[in-house]
N, C-alpha and C positions, 0 to 999 in steps of 0.2 A: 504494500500500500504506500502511495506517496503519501508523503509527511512535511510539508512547506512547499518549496517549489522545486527539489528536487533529490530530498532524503526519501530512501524507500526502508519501510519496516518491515517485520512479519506480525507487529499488534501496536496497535497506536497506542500512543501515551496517555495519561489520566488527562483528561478532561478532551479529551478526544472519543469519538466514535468511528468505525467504521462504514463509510458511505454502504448506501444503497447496491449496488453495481462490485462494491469487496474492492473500490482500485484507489482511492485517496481515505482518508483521513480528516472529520468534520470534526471544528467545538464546537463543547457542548456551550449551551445557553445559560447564564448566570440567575439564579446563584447553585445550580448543579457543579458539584467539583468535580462527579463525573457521569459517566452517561451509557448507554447501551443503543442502538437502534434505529434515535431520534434526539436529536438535540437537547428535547424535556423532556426525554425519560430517565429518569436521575435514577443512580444508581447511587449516591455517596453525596453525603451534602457536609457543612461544618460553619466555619464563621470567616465571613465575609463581609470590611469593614464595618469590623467590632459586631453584625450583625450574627447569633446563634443561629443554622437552621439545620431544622430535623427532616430527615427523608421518611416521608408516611408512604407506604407504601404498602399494598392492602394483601400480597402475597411475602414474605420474607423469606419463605424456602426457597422460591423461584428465581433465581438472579435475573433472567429476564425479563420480566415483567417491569421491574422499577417503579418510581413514585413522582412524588413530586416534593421537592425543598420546603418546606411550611416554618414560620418562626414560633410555633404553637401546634401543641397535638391536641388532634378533634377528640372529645369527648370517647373514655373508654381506652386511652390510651393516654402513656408520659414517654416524657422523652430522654432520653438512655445518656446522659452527659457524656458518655466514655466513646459512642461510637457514633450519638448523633442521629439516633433513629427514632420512633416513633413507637415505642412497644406498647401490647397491649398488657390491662392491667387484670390482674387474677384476683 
């Protein structure tokens, strides 16, 4: 996959996805630190000018599926300081 205008990898870097087509390398869209798929589908969120944000994300076994960055988890779930997620509460 190219990777700027002329580095080729074999897996893009964090806050990168692989394009559609498998041939370049997309960021991801902020405040996602990273991504899978789709520019917002975040895989890994954190803090972003001093902002906290947690990746809710409604599968957690599934790496693919991903979430979205939130500065707040919705009801029924807290948010996990240590990795930045969105867990649900027991």
């Amino acid at each position: 996959m190219q990777y700027g205008s002329s580095i080729c990898l074999s897996n893009c870097p964090l806050g990168y996805y692989v394009s559609p087509d498998g041939t370049e390398c997309l960021k991801c869209n902020s405040p996602c630190i990273d991504c899978r798929g789709t520019a917002d589908n975040c895989t890994l969120c954190g803090v972003i000018n001093n902002t906290k944000y947690y990746l809710n994300d409604t599968n957690l076994n599934d790496i693919n599926t991903g979430g979205v960055c939130v500065t707040a988890c919705n009801g029924g779930f807290y948010d996990g300081e240590s990795n930045f997620t969105c867990l649900p509460c027991f």
